[in-house]
N, C-alpha and C positions, 0 to 999 in steps of 0.2 A: 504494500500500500504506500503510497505517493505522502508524503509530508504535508504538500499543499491539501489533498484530501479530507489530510486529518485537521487542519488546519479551520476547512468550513462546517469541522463539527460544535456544538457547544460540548458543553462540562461533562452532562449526564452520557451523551453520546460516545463519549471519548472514555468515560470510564467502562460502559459497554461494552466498547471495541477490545481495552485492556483483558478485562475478565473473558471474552469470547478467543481471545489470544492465547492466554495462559490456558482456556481449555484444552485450544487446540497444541501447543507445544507439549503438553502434559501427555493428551494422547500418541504424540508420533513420541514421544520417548518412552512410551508403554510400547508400540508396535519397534522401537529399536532396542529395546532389551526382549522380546517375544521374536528376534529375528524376521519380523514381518514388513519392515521398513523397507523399500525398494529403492526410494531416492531420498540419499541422508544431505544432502542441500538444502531443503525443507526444514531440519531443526534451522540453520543459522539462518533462514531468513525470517520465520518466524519470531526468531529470539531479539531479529533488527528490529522487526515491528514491532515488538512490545517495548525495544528500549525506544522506539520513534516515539512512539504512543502515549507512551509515559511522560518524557520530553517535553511535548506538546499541553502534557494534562498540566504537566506542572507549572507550565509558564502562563497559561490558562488562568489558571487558581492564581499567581501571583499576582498577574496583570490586575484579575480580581479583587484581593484584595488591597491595592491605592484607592 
């Protein structure tokens, strides 16, 4: 997912995204320790989007609260 994307979400959206994130990395490292993982690329882009995501929430919140 694209920065600018996350960009035109608000607060609640973007915390969404986070926890819909962490679902999914949580699951492909259950399917890479169950040897079922076929493209292990997928952990680290995942792993970029939630540190994006996060990023994003936090400065989010900051801007917030001035």
């Amino acid at each position: 997912m694209k920065a600018s994307e996350l960009r035109g979400k608000d607060v609640a959206a973007l915390e969404k995204e986070v926890t819909d994130l962490l679902k999914a990395h949580f699951g492909l490292r259950m399917q890479k320790a169950t040897q079922q993982l076929s493209n292990h690329s997928q952990l680290g882009k995942v792993r970029r989007d939630i540190a994006r995501a996060k990023t994003i929430l936090a400065e989010k919140k900051k801007e917030a609260a001035k």
